[in-house]
C-alpha positions as CSV (number, residue, x, y, z in Angstrom):
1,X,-56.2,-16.7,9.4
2,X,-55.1,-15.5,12.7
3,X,-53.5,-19.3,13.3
4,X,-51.6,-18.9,9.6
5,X,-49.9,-16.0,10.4
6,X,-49.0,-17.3,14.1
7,X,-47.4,-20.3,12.5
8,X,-45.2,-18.3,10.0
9,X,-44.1,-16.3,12.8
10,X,-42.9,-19.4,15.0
11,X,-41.2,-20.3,12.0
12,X,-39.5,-17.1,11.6
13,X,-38.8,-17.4,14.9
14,X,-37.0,-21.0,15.0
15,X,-35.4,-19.8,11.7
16,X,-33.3,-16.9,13.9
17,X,-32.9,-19.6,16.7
18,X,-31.0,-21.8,14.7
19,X,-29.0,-19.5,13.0
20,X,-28.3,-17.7,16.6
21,X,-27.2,-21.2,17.3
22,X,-24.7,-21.4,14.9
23,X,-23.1,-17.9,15.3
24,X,-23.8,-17.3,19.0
25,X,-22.6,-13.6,18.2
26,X,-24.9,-12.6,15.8
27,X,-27.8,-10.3,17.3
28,X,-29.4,-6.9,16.8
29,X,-26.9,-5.3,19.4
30,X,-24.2,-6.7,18.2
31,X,-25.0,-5.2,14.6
32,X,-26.7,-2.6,15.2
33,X,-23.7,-0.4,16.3
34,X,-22.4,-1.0,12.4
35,X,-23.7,0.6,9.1
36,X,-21.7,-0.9,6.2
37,X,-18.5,0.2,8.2
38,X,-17.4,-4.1,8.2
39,X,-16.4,-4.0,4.4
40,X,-12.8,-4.1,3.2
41,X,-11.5,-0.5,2.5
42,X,-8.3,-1.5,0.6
43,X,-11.6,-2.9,-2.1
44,X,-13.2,0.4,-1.9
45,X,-10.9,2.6,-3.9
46,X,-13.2,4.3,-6.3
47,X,-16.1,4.9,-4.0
48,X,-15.8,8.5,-3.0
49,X,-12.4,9.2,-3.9
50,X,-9.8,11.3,-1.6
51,X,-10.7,15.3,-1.1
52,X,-7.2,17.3,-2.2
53,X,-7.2,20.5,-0.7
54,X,-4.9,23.9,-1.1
55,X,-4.4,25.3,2.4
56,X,-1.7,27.3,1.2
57,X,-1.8,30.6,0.2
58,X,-0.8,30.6,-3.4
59,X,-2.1,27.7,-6.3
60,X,-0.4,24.3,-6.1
61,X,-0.5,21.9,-9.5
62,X,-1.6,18.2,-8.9
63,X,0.2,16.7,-11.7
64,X,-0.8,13.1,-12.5
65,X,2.5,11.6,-13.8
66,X,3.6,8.0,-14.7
67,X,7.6,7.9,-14.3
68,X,8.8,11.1,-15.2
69,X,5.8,11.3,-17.9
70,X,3.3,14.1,-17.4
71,X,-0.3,13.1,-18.4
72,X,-2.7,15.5,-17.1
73,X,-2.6,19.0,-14.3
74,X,-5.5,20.0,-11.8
75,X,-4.3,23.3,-10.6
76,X,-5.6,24.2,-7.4
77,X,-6.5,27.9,-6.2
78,X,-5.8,28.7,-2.8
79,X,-8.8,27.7,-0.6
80,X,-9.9,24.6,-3.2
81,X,-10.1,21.5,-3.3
82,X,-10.1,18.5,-6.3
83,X,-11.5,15.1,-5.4
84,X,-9.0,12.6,-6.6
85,X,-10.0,8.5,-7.7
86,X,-7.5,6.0,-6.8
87,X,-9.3,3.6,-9.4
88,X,-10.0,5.9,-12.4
89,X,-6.5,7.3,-12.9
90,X,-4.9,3.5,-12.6
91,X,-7.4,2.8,-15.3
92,X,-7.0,5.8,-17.5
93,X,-3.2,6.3,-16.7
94,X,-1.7,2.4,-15.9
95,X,0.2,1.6,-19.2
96,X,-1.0,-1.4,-21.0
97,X,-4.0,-1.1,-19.1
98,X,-7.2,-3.5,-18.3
99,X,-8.9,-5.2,-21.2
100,X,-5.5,-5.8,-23.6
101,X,-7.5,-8.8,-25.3
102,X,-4.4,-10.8,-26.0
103,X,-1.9,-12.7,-24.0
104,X,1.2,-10.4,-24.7
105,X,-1.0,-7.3,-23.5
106,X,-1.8,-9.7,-20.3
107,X,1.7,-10.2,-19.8
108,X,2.6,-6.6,-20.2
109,X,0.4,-5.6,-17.9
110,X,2.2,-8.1,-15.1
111,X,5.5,-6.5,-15.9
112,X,4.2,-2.9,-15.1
113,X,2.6,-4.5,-12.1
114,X,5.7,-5.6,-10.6
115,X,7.7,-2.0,-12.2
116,X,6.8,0.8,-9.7
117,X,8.1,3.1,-11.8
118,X,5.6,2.4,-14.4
119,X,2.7,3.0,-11.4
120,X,0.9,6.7,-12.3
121,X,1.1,8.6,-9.2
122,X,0.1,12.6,-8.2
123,X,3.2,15.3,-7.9
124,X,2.3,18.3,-5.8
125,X,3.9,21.2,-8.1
126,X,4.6,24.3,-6.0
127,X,3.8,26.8,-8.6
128,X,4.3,29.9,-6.3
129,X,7.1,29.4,-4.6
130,X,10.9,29.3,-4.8
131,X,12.2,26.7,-7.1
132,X,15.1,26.1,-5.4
133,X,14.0,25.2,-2.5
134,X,13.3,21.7,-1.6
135,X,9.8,20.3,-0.8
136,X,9.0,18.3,2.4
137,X,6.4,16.0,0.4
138,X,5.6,16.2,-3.4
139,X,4.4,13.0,-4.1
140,X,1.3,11.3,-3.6
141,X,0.9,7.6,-4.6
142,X,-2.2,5.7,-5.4
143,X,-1.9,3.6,-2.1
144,X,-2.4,7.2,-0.7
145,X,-5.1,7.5,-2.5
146,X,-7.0,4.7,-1.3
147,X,-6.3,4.7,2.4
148,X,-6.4,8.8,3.2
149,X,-9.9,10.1,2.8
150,X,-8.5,14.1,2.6
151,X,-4.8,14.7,1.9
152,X,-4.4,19.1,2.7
153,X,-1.5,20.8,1.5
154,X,-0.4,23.6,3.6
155,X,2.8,26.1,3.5
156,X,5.0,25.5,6.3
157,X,6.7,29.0,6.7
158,X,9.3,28.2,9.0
159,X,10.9,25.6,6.1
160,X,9.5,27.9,3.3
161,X,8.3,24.7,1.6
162,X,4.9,23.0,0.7
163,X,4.1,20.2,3.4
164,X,1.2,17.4,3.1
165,X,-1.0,16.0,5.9
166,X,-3.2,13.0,5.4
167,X,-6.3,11.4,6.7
168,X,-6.6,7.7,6.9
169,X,-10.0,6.9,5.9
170,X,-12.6,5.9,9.1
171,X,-12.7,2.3,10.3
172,X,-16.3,2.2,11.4
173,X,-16.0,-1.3,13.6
């Protein structure tokens, strides 16, 4: 017994050899410093979504628009925050969406690909403060989305205006 399990270990053993062989990098240490940080983030857009947060001192409206069309509002209290999927609003909001079955819904779907103004994307309403003055950044778009892991909006009182700050997601290698 003690001779069958020495044998599968040499095996085991001229298994990692030969693959050591044919990537001369690949080791323990040279992996080890990497948990599932190596995968593409521009894939990972409806893993954990972006954290929105209201630094400001009065509630700003997230309005999820497509052109000038409003389809939905997530109005933040001062202090809060509203995670925000890149994936399930272009699913939910992208017109002619995924799964139109026939060829002319394929096709439409290709136009509103290439039309950005078709593209849904988030307005940052400024629903306490003067509506005549203009805003430094009210618009977040869905590439926003997927590369900024927090987006915080904050009042800037020198301007008088709502101002956004974003996060770019961690590259772990």
């Amino acid at each position: 017994m003690h001779v069958v399990l020495k044998s599968k270990v040499t095996k085991v053993t001229k298994h990692f050899k030969s693959l050591k062989s044919k990537m001369p990098r690949f080791g323990i240490f040279s992996t080890g410093g990497c948990f599932d940080g190596c995968r593409d983030h521009t894939q990972q857009s409806s893993g954990s979504g972006t954290r929105v947060w209201n630094l400001s001192d009065k509630p700003v409206e997230l309005q999820i628009r497509v052109g000038s069309i409003l389809k939905k509002v997530h109005t933040l209290k001062p202090g809060s925050s509203k995670r925000l999927k890149c994936k399930s609003i272009y699913k939910a909001y992208m017109p002619g969406g995924e799964g139109g079955g026939n060829g002319r819904g394929s096709m439409r779907g290709l136009l509103y690909y290439y039309d950005e103004t078709c593209h849904p994307y988030v307005w940052i309403h400024d629903t306490g403060g003067d509506t005549l003055r203009m805003v430094k950044q009210q618009y977040i778009s869905l590439e926003d989305l997927r590369e900024c892991c927090e987006i915080r909006i904050f009042r800037d009182h020198q301007r008088g205006c709502v101002s956004v700050r974003k996060k770019p997601r961690p590259d772990f290698c």
